[in-house]
TITI-46486 format. One line per field, with one value per atom (N, C-alpha, C): z, x, y; residue in three letters; residue number from 1; atom name. Coordinates in steps of 0.001 Angstrom, whole numbers, plus 500000, padded with zeros to 6 digits. Each point is the difference from the previous one (the first is absolute). Example, Ala and Ser with C-alpha at 12.3 -4.5 7.8 and 13.67 -1.06 7.14 Angstrom:
! TITI-46486
c3 = 507800; 500000; 500000; 499280; 500060; 500730
c1 = 513190; 499110; 500900; 499650; 500820; 499230
c2 = 494310; 501190; 501200; 501050; 501190; 501090
rest = ala; ala; ala; ser; ser; ser
nr = 1; 1; 1; 2; 2; 2
atom = N; CA; C; N; CA; C
***
This chain:
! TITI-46486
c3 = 528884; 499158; 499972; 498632; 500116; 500695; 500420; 500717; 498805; 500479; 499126; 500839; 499306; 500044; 499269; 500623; 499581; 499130; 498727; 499218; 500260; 499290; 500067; 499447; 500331; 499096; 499159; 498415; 499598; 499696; 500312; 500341; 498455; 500117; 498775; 499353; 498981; 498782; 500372; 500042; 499699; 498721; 500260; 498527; 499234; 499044; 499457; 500574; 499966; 500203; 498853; 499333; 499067; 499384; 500795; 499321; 498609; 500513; 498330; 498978; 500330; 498334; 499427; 501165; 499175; 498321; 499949; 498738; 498890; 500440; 499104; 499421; 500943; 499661; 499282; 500269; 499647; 498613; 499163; 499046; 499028; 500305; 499522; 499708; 500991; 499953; 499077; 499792; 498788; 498587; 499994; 498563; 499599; 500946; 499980; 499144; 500621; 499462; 498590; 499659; 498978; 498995; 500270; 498607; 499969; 500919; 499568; 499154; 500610; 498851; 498816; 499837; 498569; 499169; 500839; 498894; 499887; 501391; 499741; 498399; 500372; 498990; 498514; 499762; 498594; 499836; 500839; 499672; 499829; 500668; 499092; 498980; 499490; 498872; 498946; 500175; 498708; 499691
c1 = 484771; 499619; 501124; 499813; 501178; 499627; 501282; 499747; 499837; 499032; 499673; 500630; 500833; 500779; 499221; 500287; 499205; 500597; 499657; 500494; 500919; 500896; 501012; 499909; 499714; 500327; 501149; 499939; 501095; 500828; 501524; 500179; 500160; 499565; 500040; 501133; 500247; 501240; 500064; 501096; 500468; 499578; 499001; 499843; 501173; 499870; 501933; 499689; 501441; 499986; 500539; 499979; 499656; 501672; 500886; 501334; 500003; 499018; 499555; 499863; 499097; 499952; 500482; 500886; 501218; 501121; 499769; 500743; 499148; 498945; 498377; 500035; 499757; 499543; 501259; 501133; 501136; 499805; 500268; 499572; 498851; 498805; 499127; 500171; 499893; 500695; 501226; 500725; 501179; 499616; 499007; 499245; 499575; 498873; 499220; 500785; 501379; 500908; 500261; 500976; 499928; 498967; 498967; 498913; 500087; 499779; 499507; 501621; 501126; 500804; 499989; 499695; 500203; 498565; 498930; 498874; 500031; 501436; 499805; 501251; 501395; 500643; 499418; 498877; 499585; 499208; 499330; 499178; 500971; 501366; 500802; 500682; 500233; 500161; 499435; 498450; 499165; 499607
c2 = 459847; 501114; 501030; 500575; 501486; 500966; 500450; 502177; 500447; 500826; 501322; 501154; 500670; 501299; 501197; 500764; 501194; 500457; 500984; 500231; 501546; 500183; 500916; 501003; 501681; 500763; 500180; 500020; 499696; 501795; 499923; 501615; 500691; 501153; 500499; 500529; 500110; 500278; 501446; 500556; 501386; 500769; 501201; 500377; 500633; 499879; 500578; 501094; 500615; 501008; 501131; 501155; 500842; 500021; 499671; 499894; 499222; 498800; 499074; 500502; 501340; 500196; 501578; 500433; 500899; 499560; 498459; 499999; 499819; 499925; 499375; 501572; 501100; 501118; 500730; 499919; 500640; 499399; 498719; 499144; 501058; 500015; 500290; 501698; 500943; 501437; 499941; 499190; 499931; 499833; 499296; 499347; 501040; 500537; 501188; 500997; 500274; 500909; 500058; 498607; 499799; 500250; 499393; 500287; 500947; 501074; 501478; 500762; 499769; 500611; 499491; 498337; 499501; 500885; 499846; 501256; 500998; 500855; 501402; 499963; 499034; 500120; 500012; 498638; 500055; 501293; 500953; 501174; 500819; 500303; 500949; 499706; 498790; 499697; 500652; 499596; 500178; 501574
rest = unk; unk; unk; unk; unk; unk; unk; unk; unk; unk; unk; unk; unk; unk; unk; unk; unk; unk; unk; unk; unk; unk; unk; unk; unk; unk; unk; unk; unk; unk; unk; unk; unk; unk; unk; unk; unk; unk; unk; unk; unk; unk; unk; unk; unk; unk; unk; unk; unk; unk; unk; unk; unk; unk; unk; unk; unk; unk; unk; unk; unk; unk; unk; unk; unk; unk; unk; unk; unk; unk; unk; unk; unk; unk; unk; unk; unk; unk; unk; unk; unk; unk; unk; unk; unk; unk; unk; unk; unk; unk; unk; unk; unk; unk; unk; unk; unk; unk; unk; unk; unk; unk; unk; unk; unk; unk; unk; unk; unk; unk; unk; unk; unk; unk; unk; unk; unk; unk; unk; unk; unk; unk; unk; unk; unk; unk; unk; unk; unk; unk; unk; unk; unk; unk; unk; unk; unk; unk
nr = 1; 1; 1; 2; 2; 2; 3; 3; 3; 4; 4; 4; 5; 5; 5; 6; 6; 6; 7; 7; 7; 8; 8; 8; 9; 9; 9; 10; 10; 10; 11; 11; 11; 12; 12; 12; 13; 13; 13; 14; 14; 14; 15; 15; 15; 16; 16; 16; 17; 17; 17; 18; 18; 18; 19; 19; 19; 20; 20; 20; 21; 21; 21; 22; 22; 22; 23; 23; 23; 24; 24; 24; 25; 25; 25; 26; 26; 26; 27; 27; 27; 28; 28; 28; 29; 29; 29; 30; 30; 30; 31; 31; 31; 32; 32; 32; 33; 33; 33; 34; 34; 34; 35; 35; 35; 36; 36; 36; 37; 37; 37; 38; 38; 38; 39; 39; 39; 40; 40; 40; 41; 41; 41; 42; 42; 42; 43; 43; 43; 44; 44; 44; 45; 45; 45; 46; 46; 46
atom = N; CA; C; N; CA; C; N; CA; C; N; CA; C; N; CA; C; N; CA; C; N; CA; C; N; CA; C; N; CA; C; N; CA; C; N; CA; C; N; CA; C; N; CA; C; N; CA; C; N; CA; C; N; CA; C; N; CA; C; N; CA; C; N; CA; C; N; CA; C; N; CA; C; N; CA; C; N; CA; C; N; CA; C; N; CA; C; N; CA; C; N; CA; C; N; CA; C; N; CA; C; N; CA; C; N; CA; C; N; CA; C; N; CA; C; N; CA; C; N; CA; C; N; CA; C; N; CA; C; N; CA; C; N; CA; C; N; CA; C; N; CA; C; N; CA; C; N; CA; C; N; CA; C; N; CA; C; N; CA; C
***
């Protein structure tokens, strides 16, 4: 007959850590930017 081995806790993953999503947010805060001058530009246009 086979050994039975006990089963293993398996070790857990590192949660990221917040450096990840400094270019996510920098990205998005840039977009952000943009739109608002391209609607402030067309409102002094008109």
């Amino acid at each position: 007959m086979g050994k039975f081995k006990p089963a293993k806790a398996k070790k857990k993953a590192k949660p990221r850590s917040a450096l990840s999503a400094i270019p996510c947010l920098i990205l998005l805060v840039s977009g952000m930017a943009l739109l608002s001058l391209l609607f402030y530009s067309i409102l002094q246009s008109g």
